[in-house]
C-alpha positions as CSV (number, residue, x, y, z in Angstrom):
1,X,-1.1,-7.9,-34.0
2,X,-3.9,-6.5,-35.8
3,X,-4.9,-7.7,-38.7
4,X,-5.7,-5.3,-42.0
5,X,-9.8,-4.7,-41.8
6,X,-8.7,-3.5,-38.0
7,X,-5.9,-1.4,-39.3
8,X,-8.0,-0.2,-42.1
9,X,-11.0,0.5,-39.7
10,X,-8.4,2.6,-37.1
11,X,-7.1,4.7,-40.0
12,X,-10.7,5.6,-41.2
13,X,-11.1,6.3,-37.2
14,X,-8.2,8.9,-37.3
15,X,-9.9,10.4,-40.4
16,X,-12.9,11.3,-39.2
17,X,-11.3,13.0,-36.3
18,X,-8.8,14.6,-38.4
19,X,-11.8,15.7,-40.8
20,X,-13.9,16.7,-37.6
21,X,-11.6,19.1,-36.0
22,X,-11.1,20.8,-39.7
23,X,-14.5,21.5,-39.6
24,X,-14.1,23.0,-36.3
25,X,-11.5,24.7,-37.5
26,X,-13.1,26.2,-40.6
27,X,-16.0,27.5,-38.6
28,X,-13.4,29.4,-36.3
29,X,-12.2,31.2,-38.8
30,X,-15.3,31.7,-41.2
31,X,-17.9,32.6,-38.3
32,X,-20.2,30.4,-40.2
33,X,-20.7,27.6,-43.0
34,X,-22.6,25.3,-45.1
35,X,-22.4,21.9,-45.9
36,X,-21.0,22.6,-49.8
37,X,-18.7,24.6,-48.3
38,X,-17.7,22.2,-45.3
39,X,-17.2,19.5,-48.1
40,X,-15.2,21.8,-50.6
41,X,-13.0,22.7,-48.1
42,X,-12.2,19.4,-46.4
43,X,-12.2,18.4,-50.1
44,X,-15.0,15.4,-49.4
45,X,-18.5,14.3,-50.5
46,X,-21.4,16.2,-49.7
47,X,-22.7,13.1,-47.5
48,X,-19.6,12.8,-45.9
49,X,-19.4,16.8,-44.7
50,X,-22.9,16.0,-43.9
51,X,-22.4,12.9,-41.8
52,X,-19.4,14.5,-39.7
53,X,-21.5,18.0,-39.2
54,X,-24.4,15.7,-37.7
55,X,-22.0,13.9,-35.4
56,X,-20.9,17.4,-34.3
57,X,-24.4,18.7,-33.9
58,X,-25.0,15.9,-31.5
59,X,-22.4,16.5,-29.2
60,X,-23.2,19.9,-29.5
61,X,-19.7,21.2,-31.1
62,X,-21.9,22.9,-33.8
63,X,-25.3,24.2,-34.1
64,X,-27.7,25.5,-37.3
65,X,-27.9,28.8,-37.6
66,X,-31.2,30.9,-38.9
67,X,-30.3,30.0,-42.2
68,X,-31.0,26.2,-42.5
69,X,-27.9,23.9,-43.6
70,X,-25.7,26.6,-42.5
71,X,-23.7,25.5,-39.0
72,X,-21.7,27.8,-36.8
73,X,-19.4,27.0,-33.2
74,X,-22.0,25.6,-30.9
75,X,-22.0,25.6,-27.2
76,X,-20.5,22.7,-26.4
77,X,-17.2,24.5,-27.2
78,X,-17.7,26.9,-25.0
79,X,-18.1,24.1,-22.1
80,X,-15.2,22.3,-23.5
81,X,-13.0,25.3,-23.2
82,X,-13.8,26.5,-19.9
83,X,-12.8,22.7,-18.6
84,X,-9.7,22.7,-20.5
85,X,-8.6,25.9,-19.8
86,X,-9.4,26.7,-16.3
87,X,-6.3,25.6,-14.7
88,X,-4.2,26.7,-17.0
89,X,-5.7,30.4,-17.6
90,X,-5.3,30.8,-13.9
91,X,-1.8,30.9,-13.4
92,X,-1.0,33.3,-16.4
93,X,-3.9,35.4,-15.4
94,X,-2.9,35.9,-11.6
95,X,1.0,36.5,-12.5
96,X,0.9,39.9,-13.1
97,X,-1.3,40.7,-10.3
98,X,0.6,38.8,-7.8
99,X,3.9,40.1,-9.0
100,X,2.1,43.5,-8.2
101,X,0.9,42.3,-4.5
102,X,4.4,40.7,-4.0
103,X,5.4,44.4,-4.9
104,X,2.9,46.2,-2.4
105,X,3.6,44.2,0.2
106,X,7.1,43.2,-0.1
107,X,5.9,39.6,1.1
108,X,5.6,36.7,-0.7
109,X,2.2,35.7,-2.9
110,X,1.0,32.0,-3.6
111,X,-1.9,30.7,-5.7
112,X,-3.5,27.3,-4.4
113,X,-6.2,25.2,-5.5
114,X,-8.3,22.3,-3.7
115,X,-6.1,18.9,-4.5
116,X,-6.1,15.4,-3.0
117,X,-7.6,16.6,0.4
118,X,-5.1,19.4,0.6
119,X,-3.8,22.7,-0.8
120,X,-1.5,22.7,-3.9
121,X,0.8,25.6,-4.8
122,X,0.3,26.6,-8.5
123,X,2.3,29.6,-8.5
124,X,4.4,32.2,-5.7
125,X,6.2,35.4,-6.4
126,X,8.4,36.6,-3.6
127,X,8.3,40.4,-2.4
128,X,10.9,42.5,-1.6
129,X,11.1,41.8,2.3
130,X,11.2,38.2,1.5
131,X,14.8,37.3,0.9
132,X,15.3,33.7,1.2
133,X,11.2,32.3,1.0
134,X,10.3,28.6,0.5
135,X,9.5,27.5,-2.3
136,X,5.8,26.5,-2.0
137,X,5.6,25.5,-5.9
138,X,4.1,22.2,-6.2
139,X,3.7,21.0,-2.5
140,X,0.6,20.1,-0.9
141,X,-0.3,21.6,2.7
142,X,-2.7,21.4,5.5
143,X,-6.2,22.5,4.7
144,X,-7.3,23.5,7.9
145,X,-3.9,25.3,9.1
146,X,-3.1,27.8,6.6
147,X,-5.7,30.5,5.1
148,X,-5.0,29.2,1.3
149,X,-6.5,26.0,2.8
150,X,-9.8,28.0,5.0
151,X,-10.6,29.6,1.7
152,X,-10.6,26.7,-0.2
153,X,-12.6,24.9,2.2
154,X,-15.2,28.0,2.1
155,X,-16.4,27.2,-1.0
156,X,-17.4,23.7,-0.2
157,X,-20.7,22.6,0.9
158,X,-21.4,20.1,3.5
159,X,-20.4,17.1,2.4
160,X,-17.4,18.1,-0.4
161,X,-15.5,19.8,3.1
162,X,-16.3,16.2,4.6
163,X,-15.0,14.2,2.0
164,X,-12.1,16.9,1.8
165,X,-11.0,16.7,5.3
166,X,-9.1,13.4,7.3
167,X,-7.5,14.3,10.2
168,X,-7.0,17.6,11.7
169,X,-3.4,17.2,13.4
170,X,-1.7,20.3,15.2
171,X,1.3,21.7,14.3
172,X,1.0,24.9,17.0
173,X,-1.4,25.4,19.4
174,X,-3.2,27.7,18.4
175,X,-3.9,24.9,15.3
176,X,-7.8,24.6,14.9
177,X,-7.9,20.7,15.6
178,X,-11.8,20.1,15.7
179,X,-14.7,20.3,12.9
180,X,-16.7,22.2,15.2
181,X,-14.1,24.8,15.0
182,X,-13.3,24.6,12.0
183,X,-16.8,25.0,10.4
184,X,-17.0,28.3,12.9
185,X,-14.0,29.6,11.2
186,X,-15.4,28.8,7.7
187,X,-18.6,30.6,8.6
188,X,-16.6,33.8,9.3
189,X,-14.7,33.1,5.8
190,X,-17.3,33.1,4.1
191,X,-19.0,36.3,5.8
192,X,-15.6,38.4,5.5
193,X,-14.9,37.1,2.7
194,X,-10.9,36.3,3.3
195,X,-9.0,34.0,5.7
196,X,-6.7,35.0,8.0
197,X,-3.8,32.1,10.1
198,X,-1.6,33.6,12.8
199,X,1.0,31.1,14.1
200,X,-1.4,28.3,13.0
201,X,0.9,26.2,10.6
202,X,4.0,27.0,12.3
203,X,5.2,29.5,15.1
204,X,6.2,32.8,13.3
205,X,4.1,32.9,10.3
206,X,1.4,34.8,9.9
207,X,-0.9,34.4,6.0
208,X,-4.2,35.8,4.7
209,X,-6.1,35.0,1.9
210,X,-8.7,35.7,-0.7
211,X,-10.8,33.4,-3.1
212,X,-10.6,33.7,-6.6
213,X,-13.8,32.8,-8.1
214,X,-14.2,31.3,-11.7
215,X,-17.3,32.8,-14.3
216,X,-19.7,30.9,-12.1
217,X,-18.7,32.2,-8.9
218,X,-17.1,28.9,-7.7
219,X,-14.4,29.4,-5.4
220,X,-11.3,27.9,-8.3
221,X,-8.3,28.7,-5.9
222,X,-7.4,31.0,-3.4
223,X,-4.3,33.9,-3.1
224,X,-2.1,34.4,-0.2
225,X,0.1,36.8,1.3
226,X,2.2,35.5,4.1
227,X,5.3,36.8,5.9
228,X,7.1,36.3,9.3
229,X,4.1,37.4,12.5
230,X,6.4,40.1,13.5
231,X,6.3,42.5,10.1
232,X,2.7,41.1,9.8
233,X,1.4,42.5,13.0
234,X,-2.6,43.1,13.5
235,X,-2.2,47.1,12.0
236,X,-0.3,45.5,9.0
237,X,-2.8,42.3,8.4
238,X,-5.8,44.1,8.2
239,X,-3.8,46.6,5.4
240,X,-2.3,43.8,3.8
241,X,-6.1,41.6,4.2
242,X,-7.5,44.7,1.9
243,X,-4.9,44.4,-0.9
244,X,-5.3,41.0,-1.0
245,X,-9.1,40.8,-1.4
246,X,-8.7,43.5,-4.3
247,X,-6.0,41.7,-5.8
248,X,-8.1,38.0,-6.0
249,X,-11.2,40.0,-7.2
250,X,-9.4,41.3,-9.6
251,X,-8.0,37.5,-10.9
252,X,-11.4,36.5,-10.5
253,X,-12.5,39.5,-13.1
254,X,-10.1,38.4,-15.3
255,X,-11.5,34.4,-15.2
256,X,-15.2,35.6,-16.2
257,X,-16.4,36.6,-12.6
258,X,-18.8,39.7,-12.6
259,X,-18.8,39.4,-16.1
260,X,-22.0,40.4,-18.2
């Protein structure tokens, strides 16, 4: 049990935080402050606005303007924010545009990302032509056998797809089953600049992807359309291929990409 200096020293802990993000919060909405203000607002001692707008400073939360003493939002928000929010912008900024691929192509549309050595399923909208699809939401599939997985591998370098990759089992035969293969194929991704498995994961199912890039250009996830081989014939795939690309480019616009 703690004793009461602890208790006393964890309260004035919870405080300072609680003081901290008002500042933050202050900032937000004023653009820009000084310490008297900082201190009037939070309703505190000069030195103590002071002390907590130093702390802030150091971790780069805040930064002096032009105007010595006066502090605005510094840069370190910005880095904070795009960590935070990253995964979860990226479903509610794809929905709409996959609800509109699932419409074009009457297939179904999945959004993966790179987890645990395999692809995870943040999100799938089900087209018209796709009556009773799986479910893909929350399950983790094969990396090398499905073209969520190839374009999530295509963004890796070297020793990431190494540490990324165990075993490549086969589930068909035409299943890529060696690295040698497999980094051909990722070479070709990364020229065309989509992914394309026929029959690969399982007999009868043909997918194609596109990478969705984050403000950097990193490859953040990938977006499918997949459908049974026989609607998704090679006339169809290369049609479908061309919405899809235009359709991740246009998630990746909306996550900072090509922004100036």
């Amino acid at each position: 049990m703690r004793n009461a200096a602890e208790a006393g020293a964890g309260g004035a802990g919870v405080q300072s935080v609680d003081r901290a993000l008002s500042i933050l919060e202050v900032l937000a909405r004023t653009g820009e402050a000084g310490v008297t203000e900082i201190s009037g607002e939070l309703g505190v001692h000069k030195s103590t606005a002071f002390r907590l707008m130093a702390t802030l400073e150091s971790h780069r939360l805040v930064e002096q303007t032009g105007d010595r003493g006066r502090y605005r939002l510094g840069v370190g928000i910005l880095r904070l924010a795009g960590a935070t929010t990253a995964r979860l912008d990226l479903v509610q900024e794809a929905r709409p545009i996959s609800r509109q691929l699932a419409a074009d192509t009457g297939e179904t549309v999945n959004i993966a990302v790179l987890s645990d050595g395999s692809a995870l399923y943040l999100d799938q909208v089900a087209g018209s032509s796709a009556l009773q699809s799986h479910n893909w939401v929350g399950q983790h599939i094969p990396l090398h056998a499905t073209s969520n997985g190839k374009v999530l591998l295509s963004g890796l370098d070297d020793d990431d797809l190494e540490a990324a990759l165990g075993a490549l089992p086969t589930y068909t035969s035409r299943t890529i089953t060696t690295l040698s293969q497999l980094r051909d194929e990722l070479d070709r991704v990364r020229d065309q600049g989509y992914a394309v498995a026929v029959d690969e994961l399982e007999v009868g199912l043909t997918a194609v992807a596109a990478p969705v890039r984050n403000a950097h250009g990193d490859v953040v996830a990938s977006m499918s359309v997949s459908g049974p081989s026989f609607r998704l014939g090679d006339d169809r795939v290369d049609e479908v291929v061309a919405q899809t690309v235009e359709a991740a480019a246009e998630v990746s616009h909306r996550l900072g990409w090509g922004h100036r």
